[in-house]
C-alpha positions as CSV (number, residue, x, y, z in Angstrom):
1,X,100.8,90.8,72.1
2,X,100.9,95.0,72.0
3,X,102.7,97.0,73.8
4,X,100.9,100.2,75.7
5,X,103.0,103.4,76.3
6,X,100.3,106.3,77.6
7,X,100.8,108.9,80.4
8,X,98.2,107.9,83.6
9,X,99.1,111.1,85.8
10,X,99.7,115.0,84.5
11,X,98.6,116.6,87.9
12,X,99.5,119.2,90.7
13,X,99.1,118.1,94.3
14,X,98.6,120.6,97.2
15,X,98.3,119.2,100.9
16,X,96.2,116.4,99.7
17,X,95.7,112.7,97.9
18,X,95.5,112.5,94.2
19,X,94.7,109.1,92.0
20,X,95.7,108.1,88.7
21,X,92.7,106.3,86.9
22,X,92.7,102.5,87.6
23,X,94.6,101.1,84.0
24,X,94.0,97.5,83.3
25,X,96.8,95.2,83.8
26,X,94.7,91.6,83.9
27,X,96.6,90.5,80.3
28,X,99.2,92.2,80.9
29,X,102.9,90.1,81.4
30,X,103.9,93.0,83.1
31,X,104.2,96.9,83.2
32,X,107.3,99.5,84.0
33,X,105.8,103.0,85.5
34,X,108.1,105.8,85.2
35,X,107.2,109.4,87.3
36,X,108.7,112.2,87.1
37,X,108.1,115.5,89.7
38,X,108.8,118.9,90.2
39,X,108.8,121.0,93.8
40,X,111.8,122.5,95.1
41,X,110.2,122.6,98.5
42,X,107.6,119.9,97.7
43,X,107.3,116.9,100.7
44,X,105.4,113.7,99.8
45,X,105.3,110.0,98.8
46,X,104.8,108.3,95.1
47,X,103.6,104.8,95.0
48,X,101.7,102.0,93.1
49,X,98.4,100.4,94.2
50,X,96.4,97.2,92.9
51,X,93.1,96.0,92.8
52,X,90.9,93.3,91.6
53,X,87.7,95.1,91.4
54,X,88.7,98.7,90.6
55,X,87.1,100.0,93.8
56,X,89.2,98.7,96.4
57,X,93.1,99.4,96.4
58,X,96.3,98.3,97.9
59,X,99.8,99.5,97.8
60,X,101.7,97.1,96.7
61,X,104.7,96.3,99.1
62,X,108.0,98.4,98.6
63,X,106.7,100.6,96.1
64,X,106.2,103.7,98.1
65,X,108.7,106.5,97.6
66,X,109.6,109.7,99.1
67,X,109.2,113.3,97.3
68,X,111.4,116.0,98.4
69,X,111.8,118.1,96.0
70,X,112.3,117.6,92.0
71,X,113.2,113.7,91.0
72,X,111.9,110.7,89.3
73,X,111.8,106.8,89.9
74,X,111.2,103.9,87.8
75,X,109.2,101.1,89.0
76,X,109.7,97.3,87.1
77,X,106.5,94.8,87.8
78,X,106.4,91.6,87.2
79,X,104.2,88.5,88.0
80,X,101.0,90.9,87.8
81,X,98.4,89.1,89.3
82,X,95.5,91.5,89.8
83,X,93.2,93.3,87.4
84,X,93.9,97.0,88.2
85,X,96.5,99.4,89.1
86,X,97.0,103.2,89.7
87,X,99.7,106.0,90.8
88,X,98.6,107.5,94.3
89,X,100.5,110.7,95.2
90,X,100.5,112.1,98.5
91,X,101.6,115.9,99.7
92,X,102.2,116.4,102.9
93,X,102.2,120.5,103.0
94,X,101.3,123.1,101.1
95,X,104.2,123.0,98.6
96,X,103.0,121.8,95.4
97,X,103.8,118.7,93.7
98,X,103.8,118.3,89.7
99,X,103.6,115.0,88.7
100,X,103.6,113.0,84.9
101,X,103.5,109.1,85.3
102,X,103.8,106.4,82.1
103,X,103.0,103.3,81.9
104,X,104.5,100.6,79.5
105,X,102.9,97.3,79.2
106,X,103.1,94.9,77.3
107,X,100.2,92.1,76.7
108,X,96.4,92.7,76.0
109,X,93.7,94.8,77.4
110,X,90.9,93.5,78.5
């Protein structure tokens, strides 16, 4: 078993939709994502999606969170059943939005 620990997201969002890349999370036992954003006047949402073919994703229930302003959040997931996940952030106005997200997992990549 090996543990990962890699940054997914180092972005600024404006009045738009930005995606992590899809990280592998098939072997994985599970994975803890921690974000981290700064916008004093910044409005949005943080949240985790899943997939099983990379293409297609989900958010996965009661993961979304609110952005106003600067703050963080830590996300715990276990009993990973699907083969993909990414960080979607969403801004709602023109205040921008910078965002780092990690990932630790522990398990095997595919």
């Amino acid at each position: 078993m090996r543990d990962y620990d890699k940054i997914i997201m180092n972005t600024t969002v404006t009045n738009e939709t930005k995606y992590s890349d899809g990280f592998p999370v098939e072997d994985m036992n599970g994975y803890a994502i921690q974000a981290a954003w700064v916008g004093a006047l910044a409005n949005g949402q943080i949240k985790i999606e899943a997939s099983i073919d990379n293409n297609t994703f989900f958010e996965l229930p009661d993961s979304a969170v609110t952005i106003s302003g600067t703050g963080d959040q830590m996300w715990n997931v276990t009993g990973v059943f699907y083969k993909w996940m990414r960080m979607a952030v969403v801004s709602s106005d023109a205040n921008p939005i910078a965002v780092g997200v990690r990932i630790y997992a522990k398990g095997a990549l595919p």
